[in-house]
VMD Tcl script that builds the backbone (N, CA, C; Angstrom):
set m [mol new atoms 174]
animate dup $m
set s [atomselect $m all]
$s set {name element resname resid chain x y z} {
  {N N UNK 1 A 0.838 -1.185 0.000}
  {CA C UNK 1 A 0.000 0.000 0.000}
  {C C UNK 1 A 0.879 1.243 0.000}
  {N N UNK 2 A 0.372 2.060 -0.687}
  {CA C UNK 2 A 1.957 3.189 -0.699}
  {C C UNK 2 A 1.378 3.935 -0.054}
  {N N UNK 3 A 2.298 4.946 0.553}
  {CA C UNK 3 A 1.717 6.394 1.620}
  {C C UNK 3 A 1.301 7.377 0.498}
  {N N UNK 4 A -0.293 8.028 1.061}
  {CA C UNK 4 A -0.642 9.207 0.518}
  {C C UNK 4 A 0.519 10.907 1.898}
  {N N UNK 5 A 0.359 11.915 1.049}
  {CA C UNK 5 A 0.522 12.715 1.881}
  {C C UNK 5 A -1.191 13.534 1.605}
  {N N UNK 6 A -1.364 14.252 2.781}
  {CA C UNK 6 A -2.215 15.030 2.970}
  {C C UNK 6 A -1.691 16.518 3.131}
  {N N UNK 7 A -1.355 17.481 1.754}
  {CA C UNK 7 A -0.861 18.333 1.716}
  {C C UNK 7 A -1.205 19.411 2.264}
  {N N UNK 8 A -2.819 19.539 2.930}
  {CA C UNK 8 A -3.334 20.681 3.638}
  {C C UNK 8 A -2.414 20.741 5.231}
  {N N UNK 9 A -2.202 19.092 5.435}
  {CA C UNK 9 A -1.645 19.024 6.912}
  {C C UNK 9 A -0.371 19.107 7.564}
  {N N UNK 10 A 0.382 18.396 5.583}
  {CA C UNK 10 A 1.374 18.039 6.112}
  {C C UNK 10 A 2.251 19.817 6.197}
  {N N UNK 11 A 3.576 19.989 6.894}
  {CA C UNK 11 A 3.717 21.159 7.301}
  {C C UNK 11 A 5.374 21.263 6.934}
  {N N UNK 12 A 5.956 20.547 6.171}
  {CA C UNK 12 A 7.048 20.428 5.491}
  {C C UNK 12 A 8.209 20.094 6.461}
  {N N UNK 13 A 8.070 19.312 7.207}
  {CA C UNK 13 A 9.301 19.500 8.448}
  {C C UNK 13 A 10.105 18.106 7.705}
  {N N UNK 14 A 9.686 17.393 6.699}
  {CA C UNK 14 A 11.189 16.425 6.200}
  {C C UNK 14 A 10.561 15.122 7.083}
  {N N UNK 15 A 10.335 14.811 8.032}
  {CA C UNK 15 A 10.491 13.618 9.105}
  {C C UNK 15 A 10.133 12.352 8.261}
  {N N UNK 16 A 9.286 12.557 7.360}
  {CA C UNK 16 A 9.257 11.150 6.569}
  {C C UNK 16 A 10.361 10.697 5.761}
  {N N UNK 17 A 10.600 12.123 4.507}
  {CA C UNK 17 A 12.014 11.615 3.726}
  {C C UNK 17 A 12.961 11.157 5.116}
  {N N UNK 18 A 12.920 11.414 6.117}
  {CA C UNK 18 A 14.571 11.259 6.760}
  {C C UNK 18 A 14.270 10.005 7.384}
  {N N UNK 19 A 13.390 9.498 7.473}
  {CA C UNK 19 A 12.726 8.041 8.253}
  {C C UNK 19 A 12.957 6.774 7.201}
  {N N UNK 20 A 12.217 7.127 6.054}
  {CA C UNK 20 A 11.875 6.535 4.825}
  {C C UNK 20 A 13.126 5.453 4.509}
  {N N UNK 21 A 13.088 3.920 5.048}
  {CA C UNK 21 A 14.246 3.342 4.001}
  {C C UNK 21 A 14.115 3.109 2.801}
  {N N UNK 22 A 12.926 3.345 2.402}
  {CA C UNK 22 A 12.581 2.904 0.711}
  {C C UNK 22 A 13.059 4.367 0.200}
  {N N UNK 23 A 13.051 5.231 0.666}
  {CA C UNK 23 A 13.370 7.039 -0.388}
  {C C UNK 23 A 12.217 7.209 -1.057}
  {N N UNK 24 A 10.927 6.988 -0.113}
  {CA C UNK 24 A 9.755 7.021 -1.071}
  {C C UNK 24 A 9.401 8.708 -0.998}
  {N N UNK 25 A 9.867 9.206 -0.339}
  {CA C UNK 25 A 9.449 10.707 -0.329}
  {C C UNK 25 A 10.373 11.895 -0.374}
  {N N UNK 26 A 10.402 13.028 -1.222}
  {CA C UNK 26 A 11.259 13.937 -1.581}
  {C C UNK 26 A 10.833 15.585 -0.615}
  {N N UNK 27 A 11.083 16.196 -0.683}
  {CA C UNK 27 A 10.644 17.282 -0.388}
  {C C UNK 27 A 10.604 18.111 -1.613}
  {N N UNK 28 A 9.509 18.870 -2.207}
  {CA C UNK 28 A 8.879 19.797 -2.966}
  {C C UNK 28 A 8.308 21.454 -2.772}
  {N N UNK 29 A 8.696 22.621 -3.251}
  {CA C UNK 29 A 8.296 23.147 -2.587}
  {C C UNK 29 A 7.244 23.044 -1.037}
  {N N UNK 30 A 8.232 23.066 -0.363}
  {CA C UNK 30 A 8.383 23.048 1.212}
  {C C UNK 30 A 6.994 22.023 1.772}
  {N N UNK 31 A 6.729 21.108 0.781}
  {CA C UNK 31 A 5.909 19.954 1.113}
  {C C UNK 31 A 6.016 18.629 0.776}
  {N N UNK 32 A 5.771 17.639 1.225}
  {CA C UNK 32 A 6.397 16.129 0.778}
  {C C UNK 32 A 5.724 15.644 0.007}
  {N N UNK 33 A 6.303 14.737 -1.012}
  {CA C UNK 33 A 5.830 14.361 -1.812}
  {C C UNK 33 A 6.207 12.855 -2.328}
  {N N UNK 34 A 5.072 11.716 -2.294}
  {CA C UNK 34 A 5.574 11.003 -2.463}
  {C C UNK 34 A 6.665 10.393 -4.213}
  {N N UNK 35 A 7.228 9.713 -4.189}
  {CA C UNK 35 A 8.158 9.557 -5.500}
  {C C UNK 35 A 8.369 8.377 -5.856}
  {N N UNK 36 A 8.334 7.569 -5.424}
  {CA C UNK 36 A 8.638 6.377 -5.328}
  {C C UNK 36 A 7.662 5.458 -4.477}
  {N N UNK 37 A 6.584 5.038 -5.037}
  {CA C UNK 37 A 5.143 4.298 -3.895}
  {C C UNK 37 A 5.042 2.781 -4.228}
  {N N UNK 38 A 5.745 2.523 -5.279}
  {CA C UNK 38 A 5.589 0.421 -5.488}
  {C C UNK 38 A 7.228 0.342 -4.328}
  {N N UNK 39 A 8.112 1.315 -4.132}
  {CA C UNK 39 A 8.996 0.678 -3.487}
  {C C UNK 39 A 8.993 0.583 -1.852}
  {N N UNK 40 A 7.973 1.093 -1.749}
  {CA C UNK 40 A 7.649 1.097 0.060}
  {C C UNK 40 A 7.187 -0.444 0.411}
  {N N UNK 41 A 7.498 -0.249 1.594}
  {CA C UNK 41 A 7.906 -1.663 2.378}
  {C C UNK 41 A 6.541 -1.719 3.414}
  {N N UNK 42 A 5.556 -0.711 3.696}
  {CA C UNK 42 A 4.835 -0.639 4.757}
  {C C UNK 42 A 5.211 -0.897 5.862}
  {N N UNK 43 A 6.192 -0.381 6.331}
  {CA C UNK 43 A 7.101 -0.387 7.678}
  {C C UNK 43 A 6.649 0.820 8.935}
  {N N UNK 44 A 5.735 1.523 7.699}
  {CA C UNK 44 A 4.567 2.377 8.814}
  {C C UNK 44 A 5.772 3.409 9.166}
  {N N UNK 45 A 7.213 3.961 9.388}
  {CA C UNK 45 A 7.448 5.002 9.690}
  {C C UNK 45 A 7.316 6.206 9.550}
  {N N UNK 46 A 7.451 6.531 8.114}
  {CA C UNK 46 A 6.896 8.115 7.694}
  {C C UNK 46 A 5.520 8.234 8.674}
  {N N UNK 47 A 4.032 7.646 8.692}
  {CA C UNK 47 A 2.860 7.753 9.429}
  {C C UNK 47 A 3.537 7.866 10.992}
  {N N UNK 48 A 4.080 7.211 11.629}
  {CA C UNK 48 A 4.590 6.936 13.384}
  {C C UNK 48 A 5.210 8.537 13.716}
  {N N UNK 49 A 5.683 8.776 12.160}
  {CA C UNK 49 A 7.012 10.177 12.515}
  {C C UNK 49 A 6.654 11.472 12.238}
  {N N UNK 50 A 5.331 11.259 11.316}
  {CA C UNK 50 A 4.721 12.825 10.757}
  {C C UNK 50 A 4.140 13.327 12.201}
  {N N UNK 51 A 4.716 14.434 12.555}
  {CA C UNK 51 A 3.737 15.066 13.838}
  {C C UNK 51 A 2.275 16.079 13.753}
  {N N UNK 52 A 2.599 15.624 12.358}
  {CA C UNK 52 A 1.031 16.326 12.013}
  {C C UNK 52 A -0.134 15.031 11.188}
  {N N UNK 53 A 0.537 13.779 11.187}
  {CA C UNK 53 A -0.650 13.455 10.866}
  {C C UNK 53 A -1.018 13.258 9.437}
  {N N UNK 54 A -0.199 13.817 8.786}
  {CA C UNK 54 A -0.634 13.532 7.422}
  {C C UNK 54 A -0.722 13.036 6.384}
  {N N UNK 55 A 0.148 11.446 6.961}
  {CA C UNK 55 A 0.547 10.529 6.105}
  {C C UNK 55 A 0.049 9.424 6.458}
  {N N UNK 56 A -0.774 8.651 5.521}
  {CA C UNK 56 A -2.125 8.179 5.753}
  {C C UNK 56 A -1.433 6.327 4.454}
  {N N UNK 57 A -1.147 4.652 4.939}
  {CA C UNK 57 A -1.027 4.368 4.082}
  {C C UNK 57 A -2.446 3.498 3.802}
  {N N UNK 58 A -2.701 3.700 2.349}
  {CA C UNK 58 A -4.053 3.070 1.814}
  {C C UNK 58 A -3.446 1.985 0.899}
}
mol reanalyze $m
mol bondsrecalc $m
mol representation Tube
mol addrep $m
């Protein structure tokens, strides 16, 4: 299941790219974005590490 971001919430602080062992997420103007979603592992960190909440995996 790959991570959505929720761009209204998320608040650009990085904590997923820097969590992420797959490199599924980049930073984009000053919001995350996923880049890479067949290579995630569902290891649930980016979601455990966002302090806002906005990374949701479906």
């Amino acid at each position: 299941m790959p991570p959505k971001v929720d761009l209204e919430k998320c608040n650009g602080c990085g904590s997923c790219a820097d969590v992420c062992p797959s490199e599924c997420f980049v930073m984009e103007e000053e919001k995350s974005k996923v880049v890479n979603p067949d290579d995630c592992v569902d290891c649930e960190s980016c979601v455990e590490n966002c302090p806002e909440g906005a990374i949701v995996l479906e």
